[in-house]
N, C-alpha and C positions, 0 to 999 in steps of 0.2 A: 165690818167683820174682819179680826186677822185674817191673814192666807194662812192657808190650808186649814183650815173649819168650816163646816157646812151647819145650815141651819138642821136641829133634831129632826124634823119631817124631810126635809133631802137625804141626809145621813139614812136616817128608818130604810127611806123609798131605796136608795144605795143597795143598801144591804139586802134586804128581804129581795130585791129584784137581781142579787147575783145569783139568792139561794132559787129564785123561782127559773132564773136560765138556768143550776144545775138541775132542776126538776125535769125542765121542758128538755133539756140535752138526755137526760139519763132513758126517759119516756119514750124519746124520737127511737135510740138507738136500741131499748129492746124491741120496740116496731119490728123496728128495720131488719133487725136479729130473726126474730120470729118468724118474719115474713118469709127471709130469703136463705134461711141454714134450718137443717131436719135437726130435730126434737135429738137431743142424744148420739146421735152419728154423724152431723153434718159438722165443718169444719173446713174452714179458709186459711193458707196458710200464708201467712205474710211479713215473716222473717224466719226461713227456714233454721231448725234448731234451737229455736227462742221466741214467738211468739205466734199465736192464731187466736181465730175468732169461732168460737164452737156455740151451741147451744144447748146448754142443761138448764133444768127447773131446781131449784135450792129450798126445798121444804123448809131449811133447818134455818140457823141465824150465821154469821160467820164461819167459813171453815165445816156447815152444813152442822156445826154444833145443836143439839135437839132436836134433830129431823129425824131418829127413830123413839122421840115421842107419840105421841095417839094425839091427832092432828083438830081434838076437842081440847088439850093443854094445851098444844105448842103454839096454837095459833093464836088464840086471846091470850096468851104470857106476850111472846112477840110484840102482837098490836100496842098491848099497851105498856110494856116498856120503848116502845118507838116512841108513842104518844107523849110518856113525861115526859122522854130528851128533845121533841119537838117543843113542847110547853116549856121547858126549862133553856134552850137556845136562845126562842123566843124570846121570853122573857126579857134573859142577859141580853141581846142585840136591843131590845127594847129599850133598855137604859142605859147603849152605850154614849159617851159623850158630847162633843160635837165635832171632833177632828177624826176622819178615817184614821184606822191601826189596824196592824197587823191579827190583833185578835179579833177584831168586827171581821174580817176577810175569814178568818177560822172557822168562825160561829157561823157564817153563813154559807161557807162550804160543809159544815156539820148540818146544819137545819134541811139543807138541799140533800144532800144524799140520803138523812133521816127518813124527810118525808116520799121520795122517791123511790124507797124501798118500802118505806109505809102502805104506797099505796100498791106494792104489788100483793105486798102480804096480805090488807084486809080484803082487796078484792079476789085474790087468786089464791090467797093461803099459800105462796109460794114466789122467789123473784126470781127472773131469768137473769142468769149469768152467762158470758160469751168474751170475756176476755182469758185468754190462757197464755200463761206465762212457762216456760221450760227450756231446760238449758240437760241435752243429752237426755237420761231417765230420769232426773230429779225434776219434777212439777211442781207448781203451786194451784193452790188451788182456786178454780175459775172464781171470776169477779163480773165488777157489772161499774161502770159510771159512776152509780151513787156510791158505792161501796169507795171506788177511787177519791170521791168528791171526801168523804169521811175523812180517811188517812191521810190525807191535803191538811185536811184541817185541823188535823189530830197532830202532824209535824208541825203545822205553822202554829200549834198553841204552846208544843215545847220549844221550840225555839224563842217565841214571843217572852215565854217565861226563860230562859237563859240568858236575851238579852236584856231584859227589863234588870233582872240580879246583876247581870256587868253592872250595868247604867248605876245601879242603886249602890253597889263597891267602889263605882270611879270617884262619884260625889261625897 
């Protein structure tokens, strides 16, 4: 086998097991959140003027988007728009080819933080978030692991596609 190729069931096992350590990381850490920070009030601060660890519940989808829906829509919409982008990650990581890329690393930080928020929504109708980002009054709005795990993989699918178009104008 050339280097750097793996056989298709290494590669699979590869991938799917980066997306199942961002699961088991995103999991541990709202525990741990839950556990040891109050519902709404509680908050650790650990880079004063720019970052802490707080506890809020996120009915909604990103940015708390459709959370003053009636939580009989927003909750099966939610679910199963998680579910196709999990079915459809899937899928692509399923047929990726035999040499690791930049995009297999994407799709399986997308599929990890999919299902990771997947499962707080069908089981809680709700995911904890506890990352908080601010700099003086301007805030962003809390996050969580999986959400992080996304946007990982959402920059490393544009850049995969920026480099991939150099590559294609060099040749």
């Amino acid at each position: 086998m050339p280097q750097g190729t793996l056989s298709s069931g290494k590669l699979r096992a590869l991938y799917f097991g980066i997306a199942a350590a961002v699961i088991a990381a995103d999991r541990f850490t709202k525990i741990m959140v839950a556990k040891r920070i109050e519902l709404d009030f509680g908050s650790v601060t650990l880079i004063p003027r720019f970052f802490s660890l707080t506890h809020v519940e996120n009915t909604g989808a990103a940015f708390s988007m459709f959370a003053d829906w009636p939580a009989w829509v927003r909750v099966p919409l939610l679910v199963a728009f998680s579910t196709a982008a999990m079915i459809l990650v899937s899928v692509l990581l399923w047929r990726m080819g035999k040499k690791f890329s930049r995009l297999g690393l994407a799709l399986s930080f997308i599929l990890g933080g999919a299902v990771g928020n997947l499962y707080d929504r069908a089981r809680f109708g709700r995911v904890t978030d506890f990352l908080h980002v601010y700099v003086g009054t301007h805030t962003w709005p809390d996050f969580n692991l999986a959400d992080s795990a996304i946007v990982c993989g959402a920059c490393l699918l544009v850049l995969d596609l920026f480099l991939s178009e150099k590559q294609e104008r060099a040749q």
